[in-house]
C-alpha positions in Angstrom: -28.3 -25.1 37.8 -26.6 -21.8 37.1 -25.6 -21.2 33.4 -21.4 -20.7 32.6 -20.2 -17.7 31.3 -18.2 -17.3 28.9 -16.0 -14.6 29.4 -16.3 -12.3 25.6 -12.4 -11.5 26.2 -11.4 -15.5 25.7 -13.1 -15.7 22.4 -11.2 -15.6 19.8 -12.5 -12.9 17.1 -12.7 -15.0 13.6 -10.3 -12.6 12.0 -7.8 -14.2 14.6 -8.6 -17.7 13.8 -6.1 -20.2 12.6 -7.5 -22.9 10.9 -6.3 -26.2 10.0 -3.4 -26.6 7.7 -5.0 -27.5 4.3 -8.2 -25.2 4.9 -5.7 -22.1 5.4 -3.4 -23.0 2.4 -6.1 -23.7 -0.2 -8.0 -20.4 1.1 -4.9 -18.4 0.3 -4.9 -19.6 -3.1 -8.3 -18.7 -3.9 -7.0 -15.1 -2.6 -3.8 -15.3 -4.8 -6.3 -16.4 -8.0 -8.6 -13.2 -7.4 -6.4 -11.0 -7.1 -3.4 -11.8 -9.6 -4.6 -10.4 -12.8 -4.4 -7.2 -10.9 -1.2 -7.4 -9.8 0.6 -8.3 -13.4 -0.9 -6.2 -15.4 1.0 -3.0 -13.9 4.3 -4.7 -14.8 3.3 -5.5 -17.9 1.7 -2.4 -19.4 4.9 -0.4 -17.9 7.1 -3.0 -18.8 5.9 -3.2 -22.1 5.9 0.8 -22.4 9.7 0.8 -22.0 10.6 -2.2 -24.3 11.6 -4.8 -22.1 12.3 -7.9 -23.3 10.5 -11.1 -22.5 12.7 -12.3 -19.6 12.9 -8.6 -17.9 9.2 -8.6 -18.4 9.0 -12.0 -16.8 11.4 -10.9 -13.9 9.3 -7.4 -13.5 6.2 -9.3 -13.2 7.8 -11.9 -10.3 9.2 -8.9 -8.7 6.0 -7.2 -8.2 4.6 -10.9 -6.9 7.2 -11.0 -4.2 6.7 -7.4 -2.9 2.9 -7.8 -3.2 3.4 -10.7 -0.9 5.4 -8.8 1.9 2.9 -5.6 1.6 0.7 -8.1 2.3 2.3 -9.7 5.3 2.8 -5.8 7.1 -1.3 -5.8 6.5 -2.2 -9.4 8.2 0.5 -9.9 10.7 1.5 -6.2 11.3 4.6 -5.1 12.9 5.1 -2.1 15.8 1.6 0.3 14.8 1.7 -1.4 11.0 -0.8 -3.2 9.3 -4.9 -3.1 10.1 -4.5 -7.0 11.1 -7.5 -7.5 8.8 -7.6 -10.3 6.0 -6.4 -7.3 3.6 -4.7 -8.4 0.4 -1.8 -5.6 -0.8 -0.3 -5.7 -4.2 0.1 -3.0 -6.8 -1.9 -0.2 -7.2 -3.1 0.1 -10.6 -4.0 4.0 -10.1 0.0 4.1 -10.8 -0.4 2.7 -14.3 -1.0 6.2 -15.9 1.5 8.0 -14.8 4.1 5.8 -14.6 3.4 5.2 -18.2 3.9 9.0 -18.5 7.1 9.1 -16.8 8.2 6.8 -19.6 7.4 8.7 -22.2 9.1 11.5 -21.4 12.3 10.0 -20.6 14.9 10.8 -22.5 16.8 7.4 -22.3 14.3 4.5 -21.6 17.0 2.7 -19.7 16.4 5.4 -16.8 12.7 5.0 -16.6 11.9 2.6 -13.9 15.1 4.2 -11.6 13.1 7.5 -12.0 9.5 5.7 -11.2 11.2 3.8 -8.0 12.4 7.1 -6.8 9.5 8.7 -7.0 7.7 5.8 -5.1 10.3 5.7 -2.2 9.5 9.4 -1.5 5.9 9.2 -2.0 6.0 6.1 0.5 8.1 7.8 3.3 5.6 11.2 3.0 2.8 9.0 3.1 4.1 6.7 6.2 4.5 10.5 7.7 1.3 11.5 6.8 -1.0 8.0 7.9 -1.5 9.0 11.4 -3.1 12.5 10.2 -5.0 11.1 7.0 -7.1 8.5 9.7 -8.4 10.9 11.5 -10.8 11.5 8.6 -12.8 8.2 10.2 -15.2 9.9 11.5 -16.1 11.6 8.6 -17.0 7.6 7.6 -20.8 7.0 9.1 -22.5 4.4 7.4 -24.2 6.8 4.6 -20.5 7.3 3.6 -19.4 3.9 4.2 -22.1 2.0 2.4 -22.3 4.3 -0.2 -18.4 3.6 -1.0 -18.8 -0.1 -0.6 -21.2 -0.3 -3.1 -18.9 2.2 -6.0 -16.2 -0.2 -5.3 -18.2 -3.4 -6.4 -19.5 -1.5 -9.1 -16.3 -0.1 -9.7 -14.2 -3.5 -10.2 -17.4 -4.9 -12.4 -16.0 -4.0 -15.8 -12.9 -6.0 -15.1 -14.8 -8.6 -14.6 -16.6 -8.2 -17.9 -13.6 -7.1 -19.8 -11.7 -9.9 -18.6 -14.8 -12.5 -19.8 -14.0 -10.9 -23.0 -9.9 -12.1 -23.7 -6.7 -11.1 -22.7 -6.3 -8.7 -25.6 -8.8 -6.2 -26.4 -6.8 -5.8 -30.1 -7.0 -9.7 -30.8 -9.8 -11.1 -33.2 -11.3 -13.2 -30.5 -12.2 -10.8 -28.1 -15.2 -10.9 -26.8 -16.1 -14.1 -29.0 -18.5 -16.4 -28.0 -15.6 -18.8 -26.6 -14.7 -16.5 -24.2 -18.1 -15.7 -23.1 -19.4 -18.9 -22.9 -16.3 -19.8 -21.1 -16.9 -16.6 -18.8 -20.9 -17.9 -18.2 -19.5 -21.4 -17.3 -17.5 -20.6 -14.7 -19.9 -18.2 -13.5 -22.4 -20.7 -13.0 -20.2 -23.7 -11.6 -19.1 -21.0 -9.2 -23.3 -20.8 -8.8 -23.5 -24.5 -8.7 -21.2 -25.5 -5.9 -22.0 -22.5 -3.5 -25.8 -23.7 -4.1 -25.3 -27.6 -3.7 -22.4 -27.9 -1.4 -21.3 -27.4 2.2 -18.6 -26.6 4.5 -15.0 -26.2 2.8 -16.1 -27.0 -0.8 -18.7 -24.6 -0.5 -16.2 -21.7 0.9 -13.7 -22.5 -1.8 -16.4 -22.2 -4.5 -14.5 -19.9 -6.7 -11.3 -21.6 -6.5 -12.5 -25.6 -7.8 -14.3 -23.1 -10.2 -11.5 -21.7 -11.5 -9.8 -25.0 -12.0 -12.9 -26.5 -13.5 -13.3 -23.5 -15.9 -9.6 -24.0 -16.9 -9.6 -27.6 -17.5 -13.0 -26.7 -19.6 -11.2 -24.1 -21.9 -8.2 -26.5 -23.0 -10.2 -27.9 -25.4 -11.3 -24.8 -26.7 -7.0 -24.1 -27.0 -7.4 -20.9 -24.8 -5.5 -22.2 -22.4 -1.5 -21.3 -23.0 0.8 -23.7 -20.7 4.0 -22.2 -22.9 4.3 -19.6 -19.5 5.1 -22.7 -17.4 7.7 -24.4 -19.7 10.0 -21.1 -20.6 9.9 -20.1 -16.6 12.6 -21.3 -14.6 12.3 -22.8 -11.6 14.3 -20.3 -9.0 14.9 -17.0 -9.0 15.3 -14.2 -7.0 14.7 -10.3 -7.5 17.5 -9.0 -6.8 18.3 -5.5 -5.4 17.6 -2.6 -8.0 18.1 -4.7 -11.0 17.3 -1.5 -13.1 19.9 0.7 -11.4 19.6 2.8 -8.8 17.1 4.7 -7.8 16.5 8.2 -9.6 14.8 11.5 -7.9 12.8 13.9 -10.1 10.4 16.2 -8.5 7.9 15.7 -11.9 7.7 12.3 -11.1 7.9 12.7 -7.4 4.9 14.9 -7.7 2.9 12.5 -9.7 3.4 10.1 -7.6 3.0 11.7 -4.5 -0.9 12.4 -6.2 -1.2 8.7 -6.5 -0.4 7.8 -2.8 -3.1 10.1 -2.0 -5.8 8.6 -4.2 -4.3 5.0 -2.8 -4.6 6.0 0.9 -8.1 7.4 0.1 -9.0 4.3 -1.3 -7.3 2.0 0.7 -9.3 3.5 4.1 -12.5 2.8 2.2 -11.3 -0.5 1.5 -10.4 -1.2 5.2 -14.1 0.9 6.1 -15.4 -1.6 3.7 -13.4 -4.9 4.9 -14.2 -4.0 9.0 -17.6 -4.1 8.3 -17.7 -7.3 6.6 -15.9 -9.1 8.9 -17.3 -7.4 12.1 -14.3 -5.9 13.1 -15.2 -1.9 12.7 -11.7 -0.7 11.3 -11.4 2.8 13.8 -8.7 5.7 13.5 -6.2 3.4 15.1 -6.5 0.7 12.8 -6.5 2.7 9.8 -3.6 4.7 10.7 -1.7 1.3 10.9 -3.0 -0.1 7.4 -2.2 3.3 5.9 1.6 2.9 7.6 1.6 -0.8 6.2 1.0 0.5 2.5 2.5 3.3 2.5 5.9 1.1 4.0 5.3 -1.2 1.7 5.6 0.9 -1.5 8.6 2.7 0.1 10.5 -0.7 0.3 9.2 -2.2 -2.6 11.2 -0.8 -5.5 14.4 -2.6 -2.9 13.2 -5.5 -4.9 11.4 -3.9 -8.3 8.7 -3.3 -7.2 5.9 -0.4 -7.4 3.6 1.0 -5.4 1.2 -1.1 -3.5 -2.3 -0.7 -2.2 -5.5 -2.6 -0.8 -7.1 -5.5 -3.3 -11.0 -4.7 -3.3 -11.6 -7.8 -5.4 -10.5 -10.1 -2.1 -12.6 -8.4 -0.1 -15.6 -9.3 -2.6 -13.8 -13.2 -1.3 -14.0 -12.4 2.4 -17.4 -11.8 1.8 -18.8 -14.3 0.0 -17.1 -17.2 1.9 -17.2 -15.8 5.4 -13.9 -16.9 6.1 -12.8 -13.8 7.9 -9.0 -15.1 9.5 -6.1 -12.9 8.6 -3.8 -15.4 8.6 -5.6 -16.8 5.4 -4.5 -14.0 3.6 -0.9 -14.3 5.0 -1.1 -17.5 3.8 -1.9 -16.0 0.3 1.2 -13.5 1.3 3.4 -16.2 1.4 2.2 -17.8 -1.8 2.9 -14.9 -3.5 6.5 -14.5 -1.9 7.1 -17.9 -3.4 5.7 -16.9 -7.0 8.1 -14.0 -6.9 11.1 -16.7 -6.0 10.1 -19.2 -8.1 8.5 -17.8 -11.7 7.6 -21.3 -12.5 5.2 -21.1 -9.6 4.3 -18.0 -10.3 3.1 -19.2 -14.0 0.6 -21.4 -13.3 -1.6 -19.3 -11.6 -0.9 -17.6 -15.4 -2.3 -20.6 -17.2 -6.2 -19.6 -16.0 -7.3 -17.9 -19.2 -8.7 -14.5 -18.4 -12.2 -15.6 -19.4 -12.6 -17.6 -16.8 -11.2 -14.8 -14.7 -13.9 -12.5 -15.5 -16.3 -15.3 -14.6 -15.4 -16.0 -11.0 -15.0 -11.9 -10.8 -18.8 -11.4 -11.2 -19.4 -13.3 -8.3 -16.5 -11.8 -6.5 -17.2 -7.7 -7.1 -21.0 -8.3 -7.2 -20.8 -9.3 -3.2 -18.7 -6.3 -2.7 -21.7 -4.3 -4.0 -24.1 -6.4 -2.5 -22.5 -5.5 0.7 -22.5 -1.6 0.8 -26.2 -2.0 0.0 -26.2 -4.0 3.3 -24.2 -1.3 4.9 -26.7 0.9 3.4 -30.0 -1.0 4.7 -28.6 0.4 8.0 -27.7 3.9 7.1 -31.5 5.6 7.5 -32.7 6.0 4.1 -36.0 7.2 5.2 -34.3 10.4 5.5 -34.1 12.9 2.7 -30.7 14.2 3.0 -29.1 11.0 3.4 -30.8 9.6 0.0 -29.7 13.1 -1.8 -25.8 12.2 -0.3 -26.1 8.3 -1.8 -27.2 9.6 -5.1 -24.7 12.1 -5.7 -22.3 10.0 -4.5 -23.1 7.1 -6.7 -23.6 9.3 -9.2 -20.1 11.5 -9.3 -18.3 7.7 -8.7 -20.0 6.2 -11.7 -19.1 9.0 -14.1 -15.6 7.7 -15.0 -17.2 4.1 -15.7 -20.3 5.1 -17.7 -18.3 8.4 -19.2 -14.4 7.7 -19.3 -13.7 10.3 -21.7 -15.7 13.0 -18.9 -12.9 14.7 -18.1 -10.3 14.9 -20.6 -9.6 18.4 -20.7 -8.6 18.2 -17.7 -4.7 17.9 -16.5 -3.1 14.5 -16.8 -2.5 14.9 -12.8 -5.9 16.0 -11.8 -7.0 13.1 -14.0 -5.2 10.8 -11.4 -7.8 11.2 -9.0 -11.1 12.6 -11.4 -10.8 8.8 -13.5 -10.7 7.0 -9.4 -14.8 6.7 -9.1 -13.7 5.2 -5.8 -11.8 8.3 -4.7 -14.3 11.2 -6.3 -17.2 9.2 -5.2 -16.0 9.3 -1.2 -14.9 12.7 -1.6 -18.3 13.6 -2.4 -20.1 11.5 0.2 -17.9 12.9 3.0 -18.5 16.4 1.7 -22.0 16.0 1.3 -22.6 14.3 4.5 -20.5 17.3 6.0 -23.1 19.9 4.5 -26.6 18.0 4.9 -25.8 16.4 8.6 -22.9 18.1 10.4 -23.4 22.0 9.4 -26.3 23.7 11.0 -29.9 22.4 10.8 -29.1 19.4 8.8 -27.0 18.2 12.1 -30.6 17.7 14.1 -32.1 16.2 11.6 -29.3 13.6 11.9 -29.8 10.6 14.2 -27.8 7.9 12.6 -24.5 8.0 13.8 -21.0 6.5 13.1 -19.9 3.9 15.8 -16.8 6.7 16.8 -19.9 9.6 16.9 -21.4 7.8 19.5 -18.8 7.1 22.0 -19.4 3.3 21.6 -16.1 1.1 22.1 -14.7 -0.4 19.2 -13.7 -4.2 18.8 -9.5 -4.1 19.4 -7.5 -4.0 15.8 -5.4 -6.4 17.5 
C-alpha cells in the first residue's frame, strides 16, 4: 500500500490559519490587553504635557486606539508590498515620548503643539516609506548571533514595565509599590502559572487573558480597581480629521522625528527578525521591506485621525510565543478591537478598568518568553565559538546600559539620546557591527560556519 503525499504547497502555514469565530475574537483581546498600557501612555504623557483637559485627553487617547488598530491591519492583512503578514501588533511608538514632549516645551503657544508634532510625523513617515526598501537590505547582516542576541535585549528590555507597572499607576502616589499592588502583581502572575500548568487547549492558550480578569475581579476588594473611566465615557465617538488644526511643518521637529523613525524601523526589523523566528516563518528582505512600508504608512496617515507615530509591539510577540497561536488574522482581530475602542471610548475603557498591577503581573510572563526565546535563537547560533560569545556579550552588555544605568549618557545631546536610551536599537547596532568585524572581515570570516538562512542560499518560507 503506497503512502499519500501531501503536497507541502496545500498546507496551510499557521500564520495563515483562521480559526473558529470565538477562539479568534477572545485571542485578539488577550493581544489588545498586552499591549494597551503601551499604547495610552504616549497620549497621556503628551497630552498631559500640553494641558489638555480630561475630555481631549480622553479623545487623544481613543484616537491613538483607532490608528493603532489600522497600523495594525497594514501589518496582518497587508495591502500591494505592505505589511510583513505576520501576527505583528502596531500601535504607538513610545521612543516618540521624549521628543514630542520637547517639541512642547518649546512651543511658544501650546495650542500649536500637536499640529507641529503631526507634521513632523507625516514627513518622517513618507521619508521612511521611501527609505524601507533600502533599510531591509540590512537582513543579512541578521544571522542568528545577531538575531538571538536582540531577541533576548528586547525581553529584557520590556521587563521593567512589567515590574514598574506591578508597582501602581503613579510612581508619585503613596501606594506605589505597596504591598497591595505587589501582592496583586504575584497573584496574577501565578494564576497566569496555574492555568498554563493545569489546563489544556483554548483555556490554556488564553492563560493571560482569564488571568487578567481574575486578577481584576481580585483587586476590587482591595478598591484598586477604578470603574469611574467607564461611566464618564460615552458610548460613540469618532476621531475626527485634525481635531487640533492642521498640520504644522518645522524642520526642528521634523528632524527629531525623522531620528525616531530611524530608531523605530531599527527596532521594528528586530521585532519582525524576532516574531519570524517564533512563528517559523523567517521574516527575509522582502518581508521586512513590507512591514517597514506598513509602519512607516501607518504613522504618515495616522495624525489624519490624531494620531502619532506607530511601531511594532514587542510585548505581543512575548503572546505569540507563549501560546503558539501563530495566525495573523488573530491579531487583525485585535486590529479591529482596537478600531472599535477608538469609535466607541466606552469600549475602549474597560480594557482601562485592569489596574496596572495586574498588568505588570501578566507582563512577567509575557517579556520573560520573549527573552526566553532569543536564548533559543541563541542555543542555535554556535556558542562554542569565541568570537561569537565576545559579539553576545558586548551586545548584551551596550543594550543593558540604558536599563541598569539610565542616567549613562546624559551629557549627551537630547537627539543622540533618542537612540543611546533605545537598548534595543544600541544593542543591534553593536551586534551587527561586531559580527561584521569578528566574522565577515578577513580571518574571522573562516572561522565562521554558522550562517544566516539568506547566507546560505536556502529558500525562504513565502511572506505571503
Amino acid at each position: 500500500m503506497t503512502a499519500q503525499i501531501v503536497d507541502p504547497v496545500d498546507e496551510i502555514h499557521p500564520v495563515d490559519e483562521k480559526l473558529p469565530a470565538v477562539k479568534m475574537a477572545t485571542s485578539g483581546l488577550q493581544h489588545v490587553a498586552a499591549m494597551y498600557a503601551g499604547v495610552v501612555a504616549p497620549p497621556l504623557i503628551v497630552g498631559a504635557a500640553i494641558g489638555l483637559t480630561g475630555t481631549e485627553l480622553t479623545f487623544l487617547t481613543g484616537a491613538c486606539l483607532f490608528t493603532a488598530g489600522l497600523a495594525t491591519f497594514l501589518q496582518t492583512l497587508g495591502i500591494w508590498k505592505i505589511g510583513a503578514r505576520l501576527p505583528f501588533v502596531n500601535g504607538v511608538t513610545f521612543a516618540g515620548v521624549a521628543p514630542m514632549t520637547a517639541i512642547v516645551a518649546s512651543a511658544h503657544d501650546k495650542s500649536d503643539a500637536l499640529p507641529i508634532i503631526y507634521g513632523a510625523v507625516i514627513v518622517a513617515g513618507l521619508l521612511g516609506f521611501v527609505a524601507a526598501p533600502f533599510f531591509s537590505k540590512a537582513v543579512r547582516f541578521f544571522p542568528p548571533v545577531v538575531t538571538g542576541t536582540v531577541i533576548t535585549l528586547i525581553g529584557v528590555s520590556l521587563l521593567p514595565v512589567a515590574f514598574n507597572w506591578a508597582q501602581g499607576p503613579n510612581p508619585a502616589a503613596h501606594d506605589y509599590g505597596s504591598t497591595t499592588n505587589l501582592g496583586l502583581a504575584g497573584i496574577t502572575l501565578l494564576i497566569v502559572l496555574a492555568l498554563r500548568r493545569f489546563t489544556r487547549g483554548f483555556v490554556k492558550q488564553i492563560a493571560v487573558l482569564l488571568g487578567l480578569v481574575a486578577g481584576t475581579l481580585v483587586a476590587i476588594p482591595f478598591g484598586v480597581t477604578d470603574f469611574g473611566p467607564v461611566a464618564d465615557a460615552d458610548v460613540i465617538g469618532f476621531p475626527s480629521p485634525f481635531h487640533f488644526g492642521a498640520p504644522q511643518f518645522q524642520v526642528a521637529a521634523i528632524l527629531s522625528m525623522c531620528v525616531v523613525m530611524v530608531v523605530s524601523m531599527t527596532e521594528s526589523t528586530a521585532d519582525m527578525l524576532a516574531l519570524g523566528e517564533i512563528v517559523e516563518r523567517p521574516a527575509d528582505e522582502r518581508t521586512i521591506a513590507a512591514g517597514l512600508r506598513a509602519d512607516t504608512l501607518g504613522s504618515a496617515l495616522s495624525p489624519l485621525f490624531n494620531g502619532f507615530m506607530c511601531s511594532a509591539f514587542a510585548q505581543n510577540i512575548g503572546l505569540v510565543a507563549m501560546t503558539r497561536i501563530r495566525s495573523r488574522f488573530v491579531v487583525a482581530t485585535g486590529g479591529a478591537f482596537l478600531v472599535l475602542m477608538g469609535l466607541c471610548p466606552m469600549a475602549a475603557s474597560l480594557i482601562a478598568v485592569v489596574p496596572r498591577p495586574v498588568l505588570g503581573g501578566a507582563g512577567v510572563v509575557l517579556f520573560g518568553s520573549v527573552a526566553a526565546s532569543g536564548i533559543q535563537t541563541l542555543v542555535r547560533a554556535g556558542l562554542e565559538k569565541d568570537n561569537n560569545v565576545l559579539i553576545v556579550a558586548v551586545s548584551l552588555a551596550v543594550g543593558l546600559i540604558p536599563i541598569t544605568a539610565p542616567d549613562f549618557y546624559h551629557a549627551f545631546p537630547e537627539t543622540a539620546r533618542i537612540v543611546l536610551d533605545s537598548g534595543i536599537s544600541t544593542g543591534c547596532v553593536a551586534a551587527v557591527l561586531l559580527n561584521l568585524v569578528f566574522n565577515h572581515l578577513g580571518r574571522g570570516r573562516e572561522a565562521e560556519d554558522v550562517t544566516h538562512p539568506m547566507e546560505s542560499g536556502e529558500e525562504l518560507a513565502p511572506a505571503h
